[in-house]
C-alpha positions as CSV (number, residue, x, y, z in Angstrom):
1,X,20.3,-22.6,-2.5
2,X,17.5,-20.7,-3.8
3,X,16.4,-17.0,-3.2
4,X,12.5,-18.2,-3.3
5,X,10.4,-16.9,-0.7
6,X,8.7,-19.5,2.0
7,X,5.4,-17.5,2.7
8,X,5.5,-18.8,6.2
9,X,4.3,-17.2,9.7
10,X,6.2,-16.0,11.4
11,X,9.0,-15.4,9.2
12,X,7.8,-11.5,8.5
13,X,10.9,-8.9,10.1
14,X,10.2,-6.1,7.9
15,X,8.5,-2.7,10.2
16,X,6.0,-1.0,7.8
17,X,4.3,2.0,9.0
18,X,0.6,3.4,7.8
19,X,0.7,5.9,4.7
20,X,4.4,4.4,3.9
21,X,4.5,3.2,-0.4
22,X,5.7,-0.5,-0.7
23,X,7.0,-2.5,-3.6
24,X,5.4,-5.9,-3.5
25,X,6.2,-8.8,-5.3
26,X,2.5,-9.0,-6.4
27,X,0.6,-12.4,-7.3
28,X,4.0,-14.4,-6.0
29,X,5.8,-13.8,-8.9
30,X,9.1,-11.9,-8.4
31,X,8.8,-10.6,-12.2
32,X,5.7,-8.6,-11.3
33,X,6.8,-6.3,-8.8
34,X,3.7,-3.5,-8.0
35,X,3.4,-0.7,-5.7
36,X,1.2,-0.3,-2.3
37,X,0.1,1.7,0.1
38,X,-0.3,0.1,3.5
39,X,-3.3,1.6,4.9
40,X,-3.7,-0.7,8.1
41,X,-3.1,1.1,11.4
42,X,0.6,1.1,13.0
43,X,-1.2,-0.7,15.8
44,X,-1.4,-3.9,13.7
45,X,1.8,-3.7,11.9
46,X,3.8,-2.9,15.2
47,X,2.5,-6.5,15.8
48,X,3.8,-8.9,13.0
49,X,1.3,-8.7,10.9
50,X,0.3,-12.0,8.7
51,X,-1.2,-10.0,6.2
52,X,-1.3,-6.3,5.4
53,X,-4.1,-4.0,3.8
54,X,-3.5,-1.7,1.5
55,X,-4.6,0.4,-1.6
56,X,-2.8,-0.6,-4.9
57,X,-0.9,2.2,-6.8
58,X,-1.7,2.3,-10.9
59,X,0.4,4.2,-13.3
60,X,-2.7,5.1,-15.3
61,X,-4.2,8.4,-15.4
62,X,-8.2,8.4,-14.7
63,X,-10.0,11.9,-15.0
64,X,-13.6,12.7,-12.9
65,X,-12.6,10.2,-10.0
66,X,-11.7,12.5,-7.4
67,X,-13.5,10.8,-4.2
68,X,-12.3,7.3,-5.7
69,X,-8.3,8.3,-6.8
70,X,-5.3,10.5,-5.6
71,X,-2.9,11.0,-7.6
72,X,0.7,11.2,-6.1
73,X,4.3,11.6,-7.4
74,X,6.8,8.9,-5.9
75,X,9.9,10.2,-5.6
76,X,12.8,9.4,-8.4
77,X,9.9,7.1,-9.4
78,X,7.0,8.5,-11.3
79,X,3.3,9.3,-11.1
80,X,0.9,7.3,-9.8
81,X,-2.6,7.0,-8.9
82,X,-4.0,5.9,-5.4
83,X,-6.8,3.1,-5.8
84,X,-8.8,4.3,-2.7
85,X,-11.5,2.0,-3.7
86,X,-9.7,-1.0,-4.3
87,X,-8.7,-1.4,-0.2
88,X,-7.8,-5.3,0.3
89,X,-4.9,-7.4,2.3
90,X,-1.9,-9.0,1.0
91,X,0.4,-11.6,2.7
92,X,3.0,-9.3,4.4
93,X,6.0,-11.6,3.1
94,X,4.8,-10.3,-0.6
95,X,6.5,-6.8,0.5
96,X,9.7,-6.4,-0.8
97,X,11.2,-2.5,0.0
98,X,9.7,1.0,1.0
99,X,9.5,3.3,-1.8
100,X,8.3,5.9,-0.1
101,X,5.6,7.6,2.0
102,X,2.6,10.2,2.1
103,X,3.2,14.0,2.9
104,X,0.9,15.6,5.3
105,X,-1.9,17.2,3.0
106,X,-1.7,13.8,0.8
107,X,-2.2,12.0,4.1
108,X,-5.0,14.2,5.0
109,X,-7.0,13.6,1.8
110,X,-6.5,10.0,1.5
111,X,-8.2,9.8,4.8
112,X,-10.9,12.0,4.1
113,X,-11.8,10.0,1.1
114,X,-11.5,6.6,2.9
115,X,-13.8,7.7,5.4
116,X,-16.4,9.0,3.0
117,X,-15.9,5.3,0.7
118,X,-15.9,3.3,4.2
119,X,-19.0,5.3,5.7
120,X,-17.0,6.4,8.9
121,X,-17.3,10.1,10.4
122,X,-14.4,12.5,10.3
């Protein structure tokens, strides 16, 4: 019997939560596991979501970028950079675990700067 994932609807039972950090199993290949962070309202995830958005976290350091990347430590894991420009959807079966989540002030920037990339009002 083999551990291989279907990609199917409904089959999503995970509950993710907006600012949470997820491992994903990125591109379907369960060698090239990456890390997330869901950015789509607890409104749409409280409903089985098909698909999730998010912001993909980089371990590369980029200087001068401070409207476009937040850099975050993830605990017991390392540091990382937020992608805030880089906001797109994955298939929610692609998440494999939490790693971890946003504190208050990192919450508050991260919206602050997706607001001023997105064009909304704060």
């Amino acid at each position: 019997m083999s551990n291989q994932k279907t990609y199917e609807w409904p089959a999503f039972d995970l509950k993710v939560k907006q600012y949470e950090i997820w491992a994903v199993e990125w591109k379907n290949n369960p060698r090239n596991i990456r890390l997330v962070l869901i950015v789509q309202g607890n409104h749409l995830n409280d409903t089985d979501p098909v698909c999730v958005i998010v912001c993909p976290l980089s371990s590369q350091f980029t200087p001068r970028c401070w409207l476009l990347r937040m850099y975050i430590y993830v605990w017991g894991i390392g540091e990382f950079t937020i992608l805030i420009n880089q906001v797109y959807t994955i298939n929610a079966q692609s998440l494999v675990k939490k790693v971890g989540e946003l504190d208050t002030d990192q919450l508050k920037k991260l919206r602050r700067n997706l607001a001023i990339i997105l064009g909304f009002m704060i």
